[in-house]
Structures are given as C-alpha cells and as structure tokens.
TORLO-599813 format. One record per atom (N, C-alpha, C): residue number from 0; residue in three letters; atom name; x, y, z. Coordinates in pm, 1 decimal. Example, Ala and Ser with C-alpha at 12.3 -4.5 7.8 and 13.67 -1.06 7.14 Angstrom:
PT   i  aa at        X        Y        Z
PT   0 ALA  N   1319.0   -569.0    780.0
PT   0 ALA CA   1230.0   -450.0    780.0
PT   0 ALA  C   1320.0   -330.0    780.0
PT   1 SER  N   1285.0   -225.0    708.0
PT   1 SER CA   1367.0   -106.0    714.0
PT   1 SER  C   1290.0      3.0    787.0
// end
This chain:
PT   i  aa at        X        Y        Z
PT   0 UNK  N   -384.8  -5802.5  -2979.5
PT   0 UNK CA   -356.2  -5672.8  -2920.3
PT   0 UNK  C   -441.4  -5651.9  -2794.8
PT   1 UNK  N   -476.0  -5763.3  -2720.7
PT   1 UNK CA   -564.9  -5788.2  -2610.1
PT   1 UNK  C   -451.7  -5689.5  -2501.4
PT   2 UNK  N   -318.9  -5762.7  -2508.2
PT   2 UNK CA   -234.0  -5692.9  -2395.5
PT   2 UNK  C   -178.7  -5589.8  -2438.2
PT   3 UNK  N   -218.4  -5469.5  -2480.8
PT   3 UNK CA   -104.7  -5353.9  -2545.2
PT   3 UNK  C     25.0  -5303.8  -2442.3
PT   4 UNK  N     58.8  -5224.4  -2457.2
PT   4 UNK CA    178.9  -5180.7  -2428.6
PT   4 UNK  C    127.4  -5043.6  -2351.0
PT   5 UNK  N     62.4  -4966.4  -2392.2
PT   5 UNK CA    -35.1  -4927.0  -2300.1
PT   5 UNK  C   -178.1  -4929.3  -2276.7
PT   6 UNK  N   -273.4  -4891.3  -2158.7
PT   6 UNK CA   -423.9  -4903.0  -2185.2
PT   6 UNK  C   -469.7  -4867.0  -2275.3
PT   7 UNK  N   -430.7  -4782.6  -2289.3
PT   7 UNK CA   -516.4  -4694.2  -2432.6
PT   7 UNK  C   -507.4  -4720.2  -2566.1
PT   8 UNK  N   -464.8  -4799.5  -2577.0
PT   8 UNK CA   -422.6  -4865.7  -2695.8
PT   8 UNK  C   -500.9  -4949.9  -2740.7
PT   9 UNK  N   -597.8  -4996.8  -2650.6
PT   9 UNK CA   -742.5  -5091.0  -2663.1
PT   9 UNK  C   -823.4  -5020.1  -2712.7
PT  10 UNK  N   -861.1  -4868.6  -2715.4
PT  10 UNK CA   -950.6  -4756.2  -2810.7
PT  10 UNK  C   -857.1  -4788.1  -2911.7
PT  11 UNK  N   -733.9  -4815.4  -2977.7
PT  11 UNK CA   -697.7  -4826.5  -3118.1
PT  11 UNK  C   -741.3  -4933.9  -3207.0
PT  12 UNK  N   -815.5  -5033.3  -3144.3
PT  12 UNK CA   -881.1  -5155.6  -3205.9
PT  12 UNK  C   -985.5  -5125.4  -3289.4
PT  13 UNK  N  -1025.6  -5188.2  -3374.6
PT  13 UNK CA  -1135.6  -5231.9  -3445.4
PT  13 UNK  C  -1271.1  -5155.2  -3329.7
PT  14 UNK  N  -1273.4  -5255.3  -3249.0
PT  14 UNK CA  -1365.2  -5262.9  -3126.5
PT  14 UNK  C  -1318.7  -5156.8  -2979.7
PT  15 UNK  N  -1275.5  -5064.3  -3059.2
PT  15 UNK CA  -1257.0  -4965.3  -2958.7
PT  15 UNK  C  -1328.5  -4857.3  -2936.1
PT  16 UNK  N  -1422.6  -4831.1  -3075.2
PT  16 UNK CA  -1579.9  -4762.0  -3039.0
PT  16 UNK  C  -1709.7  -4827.6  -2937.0
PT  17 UNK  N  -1683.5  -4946.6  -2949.5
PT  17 UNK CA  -1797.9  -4983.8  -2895.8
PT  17 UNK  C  -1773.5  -5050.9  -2742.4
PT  18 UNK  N  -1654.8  -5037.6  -2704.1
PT  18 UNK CA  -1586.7  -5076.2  -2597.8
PT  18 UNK  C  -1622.3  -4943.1  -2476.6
PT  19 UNK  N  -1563.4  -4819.9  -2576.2
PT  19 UNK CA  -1584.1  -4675.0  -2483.9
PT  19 UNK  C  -1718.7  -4679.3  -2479.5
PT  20 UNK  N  -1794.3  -4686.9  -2563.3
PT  20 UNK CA  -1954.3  -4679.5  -2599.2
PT  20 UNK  C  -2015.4  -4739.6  -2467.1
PT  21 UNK  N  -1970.1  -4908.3  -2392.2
PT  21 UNK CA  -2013.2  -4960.2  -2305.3
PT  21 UNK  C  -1983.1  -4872.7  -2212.0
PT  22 UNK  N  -1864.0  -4882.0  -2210.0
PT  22 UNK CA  -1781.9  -4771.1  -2090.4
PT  22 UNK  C  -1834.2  -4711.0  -2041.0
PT  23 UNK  N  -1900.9  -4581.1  -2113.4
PT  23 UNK CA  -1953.7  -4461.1  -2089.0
PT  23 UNK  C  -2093.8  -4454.3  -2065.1
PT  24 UNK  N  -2188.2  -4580.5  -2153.3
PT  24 UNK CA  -2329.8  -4656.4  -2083.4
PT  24 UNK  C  -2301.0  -4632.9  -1941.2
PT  25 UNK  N  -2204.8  -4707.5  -1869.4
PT  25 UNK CA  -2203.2  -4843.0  -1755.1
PT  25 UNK  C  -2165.9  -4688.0  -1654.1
PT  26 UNK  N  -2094.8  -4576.1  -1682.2
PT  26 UNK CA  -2044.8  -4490.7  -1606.5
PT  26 UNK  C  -2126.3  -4400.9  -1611.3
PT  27 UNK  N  -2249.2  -4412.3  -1719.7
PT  27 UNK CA  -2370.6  -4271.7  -1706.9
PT  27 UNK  C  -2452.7  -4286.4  -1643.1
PT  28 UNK  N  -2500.8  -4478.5  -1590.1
PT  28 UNK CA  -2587.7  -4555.5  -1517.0
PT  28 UNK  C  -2576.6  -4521.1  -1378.1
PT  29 UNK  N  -2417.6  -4550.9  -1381.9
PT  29 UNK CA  -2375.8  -4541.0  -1251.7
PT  29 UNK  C  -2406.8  -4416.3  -1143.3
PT  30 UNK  N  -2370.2  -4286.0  -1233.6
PT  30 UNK CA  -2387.1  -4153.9  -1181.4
PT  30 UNK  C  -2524.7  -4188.1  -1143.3
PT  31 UNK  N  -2589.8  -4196.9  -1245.7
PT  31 UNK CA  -2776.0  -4132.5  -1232.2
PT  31 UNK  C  -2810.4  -4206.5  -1137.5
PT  32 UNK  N  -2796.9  -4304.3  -1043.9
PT  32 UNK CA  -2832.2  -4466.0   -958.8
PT  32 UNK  C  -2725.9  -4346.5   -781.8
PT  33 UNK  N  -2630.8  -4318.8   -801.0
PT  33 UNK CA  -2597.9  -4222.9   -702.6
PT  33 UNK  C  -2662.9  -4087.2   -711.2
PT  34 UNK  N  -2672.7  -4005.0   -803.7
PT  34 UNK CA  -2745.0  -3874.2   -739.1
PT  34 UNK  C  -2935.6  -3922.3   -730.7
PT  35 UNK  N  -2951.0  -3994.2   -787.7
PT  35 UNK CA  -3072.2  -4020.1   -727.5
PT  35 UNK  C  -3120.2  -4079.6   -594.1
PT  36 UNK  N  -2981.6  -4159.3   -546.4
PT  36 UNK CA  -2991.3  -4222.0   -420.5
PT  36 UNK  C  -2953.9  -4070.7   -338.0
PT  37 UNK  N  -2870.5  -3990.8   -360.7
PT  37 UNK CA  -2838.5  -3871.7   -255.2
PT  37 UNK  C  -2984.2  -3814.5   -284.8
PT  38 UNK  N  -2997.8  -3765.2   -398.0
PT  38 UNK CA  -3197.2  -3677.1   -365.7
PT  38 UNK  C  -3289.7  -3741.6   -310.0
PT  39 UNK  N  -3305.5  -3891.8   -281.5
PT  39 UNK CA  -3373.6  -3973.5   -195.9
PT  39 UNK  C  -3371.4  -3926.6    -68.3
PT  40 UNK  N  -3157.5  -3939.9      7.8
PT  40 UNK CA  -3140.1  -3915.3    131.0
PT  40 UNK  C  -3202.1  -3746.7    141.8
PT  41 UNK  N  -3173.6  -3665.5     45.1
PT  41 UNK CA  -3206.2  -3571.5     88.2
PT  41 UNK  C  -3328.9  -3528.5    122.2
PT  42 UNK  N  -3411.1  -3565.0     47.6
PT  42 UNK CA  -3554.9  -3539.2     73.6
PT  42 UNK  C  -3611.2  -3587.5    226.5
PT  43 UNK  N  -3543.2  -3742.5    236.2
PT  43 UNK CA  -3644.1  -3807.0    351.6
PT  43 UNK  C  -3521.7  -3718.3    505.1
PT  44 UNK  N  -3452.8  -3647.1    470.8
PT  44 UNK CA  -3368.3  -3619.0    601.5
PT  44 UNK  C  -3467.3  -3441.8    561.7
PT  45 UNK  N  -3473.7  -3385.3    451.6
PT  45 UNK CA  -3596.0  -3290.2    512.8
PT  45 UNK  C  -3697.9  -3284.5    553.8
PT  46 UNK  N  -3784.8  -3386.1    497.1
PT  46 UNK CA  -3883.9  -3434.9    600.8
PT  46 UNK  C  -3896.7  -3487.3    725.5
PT  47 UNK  N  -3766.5  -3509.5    763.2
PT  47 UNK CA  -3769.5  -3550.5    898.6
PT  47 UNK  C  -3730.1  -3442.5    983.6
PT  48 UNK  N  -3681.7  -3354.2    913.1
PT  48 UNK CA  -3682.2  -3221.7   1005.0
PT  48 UNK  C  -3746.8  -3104.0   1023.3
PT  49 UNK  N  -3837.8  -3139.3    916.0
PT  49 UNK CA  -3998.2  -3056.6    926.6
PT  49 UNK  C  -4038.3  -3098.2    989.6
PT  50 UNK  N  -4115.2  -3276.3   1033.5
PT  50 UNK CA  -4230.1  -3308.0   1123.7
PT  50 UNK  C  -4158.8  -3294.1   1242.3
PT  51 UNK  N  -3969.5  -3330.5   1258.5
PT  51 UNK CA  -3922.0  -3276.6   1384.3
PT  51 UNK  C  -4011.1  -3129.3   1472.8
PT  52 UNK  N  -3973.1  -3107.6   1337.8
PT  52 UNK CA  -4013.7  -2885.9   1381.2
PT  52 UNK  C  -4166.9  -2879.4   1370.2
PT  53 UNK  N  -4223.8  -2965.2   1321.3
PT  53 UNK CA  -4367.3  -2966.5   1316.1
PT  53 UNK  C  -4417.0  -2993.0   1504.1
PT  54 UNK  N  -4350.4  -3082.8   1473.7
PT  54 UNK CA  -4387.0  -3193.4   1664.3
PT  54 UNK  C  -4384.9  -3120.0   1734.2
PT  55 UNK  N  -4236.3  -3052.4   1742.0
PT  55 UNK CA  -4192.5  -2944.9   1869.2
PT  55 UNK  C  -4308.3  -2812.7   1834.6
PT  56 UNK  N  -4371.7  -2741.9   1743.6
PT  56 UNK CA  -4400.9  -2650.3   1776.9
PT  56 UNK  C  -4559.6  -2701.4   1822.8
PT  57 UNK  N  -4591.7  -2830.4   1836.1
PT  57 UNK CA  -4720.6  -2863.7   1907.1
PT  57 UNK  C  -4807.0  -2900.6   1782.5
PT  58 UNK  N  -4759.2  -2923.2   1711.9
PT  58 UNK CA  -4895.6  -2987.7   1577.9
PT  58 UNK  C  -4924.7  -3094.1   1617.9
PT  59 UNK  N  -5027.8  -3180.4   1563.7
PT  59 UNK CA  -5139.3  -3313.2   1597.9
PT  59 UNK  C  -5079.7  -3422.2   1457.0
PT  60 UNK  N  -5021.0  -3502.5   1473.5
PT  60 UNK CA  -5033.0  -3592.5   1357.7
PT  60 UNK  C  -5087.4  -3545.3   1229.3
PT  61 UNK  N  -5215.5  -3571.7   1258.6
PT  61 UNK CA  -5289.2  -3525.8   1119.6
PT  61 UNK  C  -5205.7  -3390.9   1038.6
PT  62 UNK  N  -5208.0  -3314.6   1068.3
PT  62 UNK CA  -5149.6  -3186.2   1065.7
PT  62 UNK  C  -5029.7  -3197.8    986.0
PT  63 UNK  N  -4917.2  -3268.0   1069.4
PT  63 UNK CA  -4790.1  -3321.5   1038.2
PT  63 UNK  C  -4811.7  -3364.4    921.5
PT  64 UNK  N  -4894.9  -3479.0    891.7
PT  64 UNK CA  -4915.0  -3554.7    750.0
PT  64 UNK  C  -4954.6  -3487.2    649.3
PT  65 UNK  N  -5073.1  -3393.2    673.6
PT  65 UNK CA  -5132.8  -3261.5    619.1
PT  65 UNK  C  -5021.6  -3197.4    508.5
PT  66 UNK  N  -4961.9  -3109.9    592.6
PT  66 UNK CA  -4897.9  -3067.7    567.9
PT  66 UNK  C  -4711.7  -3122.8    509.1
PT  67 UNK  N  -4685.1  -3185.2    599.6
PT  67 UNK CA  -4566.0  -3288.3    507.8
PT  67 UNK  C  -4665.4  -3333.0    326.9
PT  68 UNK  N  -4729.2  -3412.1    314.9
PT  68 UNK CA  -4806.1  -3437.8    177.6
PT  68 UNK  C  -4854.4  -3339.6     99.5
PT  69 UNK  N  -4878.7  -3208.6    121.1
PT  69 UNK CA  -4958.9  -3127.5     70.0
PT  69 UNK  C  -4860.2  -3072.3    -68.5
PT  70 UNK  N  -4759.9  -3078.8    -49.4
PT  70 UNK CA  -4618.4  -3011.2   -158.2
PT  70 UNK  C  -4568.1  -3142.3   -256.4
PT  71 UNK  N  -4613.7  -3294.9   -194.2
PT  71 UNK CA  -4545.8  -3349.9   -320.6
PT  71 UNK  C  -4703.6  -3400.8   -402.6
PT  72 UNK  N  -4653.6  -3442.5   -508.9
PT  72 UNK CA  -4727.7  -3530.8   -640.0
PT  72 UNK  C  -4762.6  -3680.6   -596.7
PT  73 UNK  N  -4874.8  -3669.0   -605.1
PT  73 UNK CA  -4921.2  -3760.3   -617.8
PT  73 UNK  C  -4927.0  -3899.1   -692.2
PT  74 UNK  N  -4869.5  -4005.9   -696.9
PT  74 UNK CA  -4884.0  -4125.9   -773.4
PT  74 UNK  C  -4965.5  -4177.8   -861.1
PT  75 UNK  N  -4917.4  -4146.6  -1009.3
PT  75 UNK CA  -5042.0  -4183.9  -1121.1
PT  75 UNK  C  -5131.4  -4290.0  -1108.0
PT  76 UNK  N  -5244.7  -4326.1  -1091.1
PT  76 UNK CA  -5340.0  -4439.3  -1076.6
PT  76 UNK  C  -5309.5  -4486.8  -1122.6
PT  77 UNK  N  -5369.9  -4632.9  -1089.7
PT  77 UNK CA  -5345.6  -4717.6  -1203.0
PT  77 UNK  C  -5455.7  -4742.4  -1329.3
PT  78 UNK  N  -5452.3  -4744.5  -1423.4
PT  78 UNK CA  -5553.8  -4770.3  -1501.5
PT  78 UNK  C  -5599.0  -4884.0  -1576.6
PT  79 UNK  N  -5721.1  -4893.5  -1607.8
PT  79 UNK CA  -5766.6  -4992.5  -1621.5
PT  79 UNK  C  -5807.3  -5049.3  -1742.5
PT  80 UNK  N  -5801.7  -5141.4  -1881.7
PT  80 UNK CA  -5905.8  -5131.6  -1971.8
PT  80 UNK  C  -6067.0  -5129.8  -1964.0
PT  81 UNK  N  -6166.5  -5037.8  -2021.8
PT  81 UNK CA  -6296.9  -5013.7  -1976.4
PT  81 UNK  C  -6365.3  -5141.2  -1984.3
PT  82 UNK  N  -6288.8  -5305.9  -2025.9
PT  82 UNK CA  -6390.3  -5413.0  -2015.6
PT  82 UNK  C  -6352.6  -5488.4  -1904.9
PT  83 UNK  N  -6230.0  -5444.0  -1866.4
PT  83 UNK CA  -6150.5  -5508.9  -1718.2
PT  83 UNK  C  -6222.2  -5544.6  -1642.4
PT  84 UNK  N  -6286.7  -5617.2  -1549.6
PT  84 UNK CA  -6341.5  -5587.9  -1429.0
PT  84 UNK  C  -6221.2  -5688.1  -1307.9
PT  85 UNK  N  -6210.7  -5626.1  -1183.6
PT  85 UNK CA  -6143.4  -5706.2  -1125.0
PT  85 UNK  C  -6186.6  -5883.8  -1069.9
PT  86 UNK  N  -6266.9  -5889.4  -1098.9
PT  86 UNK CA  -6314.9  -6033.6  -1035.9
PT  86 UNK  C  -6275.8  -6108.8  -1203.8
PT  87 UNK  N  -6209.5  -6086.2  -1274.0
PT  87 UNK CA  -6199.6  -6119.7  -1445.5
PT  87 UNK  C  -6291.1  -6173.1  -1527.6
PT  88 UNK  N  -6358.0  -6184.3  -1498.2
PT  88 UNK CA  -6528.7  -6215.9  -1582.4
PT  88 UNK  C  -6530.3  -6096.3  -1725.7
// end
C-alpha cells in the first residue's frame, strides 16, 4: 500500500503515526530555523539604524558601542572545573 489511490491513505498504515510524527518533527524544525533567522535579520537591521542615527547625530564610536551593548545580555562564561588549570598540569 506504498502507492495508494490517494496520499492520504499512507496515514491509514500501520506506520502512519510515526510517519506524521516525522512529518511534523521535520516541519516544527523547519519553522523555528526561519523565524529565528528573520529575528536575527531583524535585530542586526535595528542596530544598524541606531548607530546610523547614532553617527549622524555626532556620537564618537565608543559611545555608539556604549550604548548599542548596553540593552543586550551578555554571554555566559565559560566555566571551569576548580582543578582545571589551563596549561593542564
């Protein structure tokens, strides 16, 4: 019953739970991999139109960076075990 008579007729199989099951994996991946790529574009196209508007109203680099960084989170350290040392001794 590989070729049915119609598509849907492949959910009437045995293996038609775990078929949609992939399905709906492979199509929930998919979404989350696009709106995370659009909140990417979005973010780095507002930041580029803050330090735009930053530049033009006469700010100094520093400033720009200052202030662009001051609103996001910071990147968890990395941590270490307390017998770690980096030279590995």
């Amino acid at each position: 019953m590989i070729f049915a008579e119609f598509p849907w007729q492949v959910f009437m199989t045995p293996f038609g739970i775990p078929i949609a099951a992939i399905m709906g994996a492979l199509i929930w991946q998919i979404v989350v991999a696009i709106s995370e790529a659009i909140t990417k574009v979005m973010c780095n196209r507002n930041d580029t139109e803050l330090k735009l508007d930053l530049s033009a109203r006469g700010f100094t680099a520093d400033e720009i960076v200052r202030t662009v960084e001051c609103g996001r989170e910071l990147p968890p350290k990395a941590t270490t075990h307390p017998g770690f040392s980096a030279r590995g001794v």
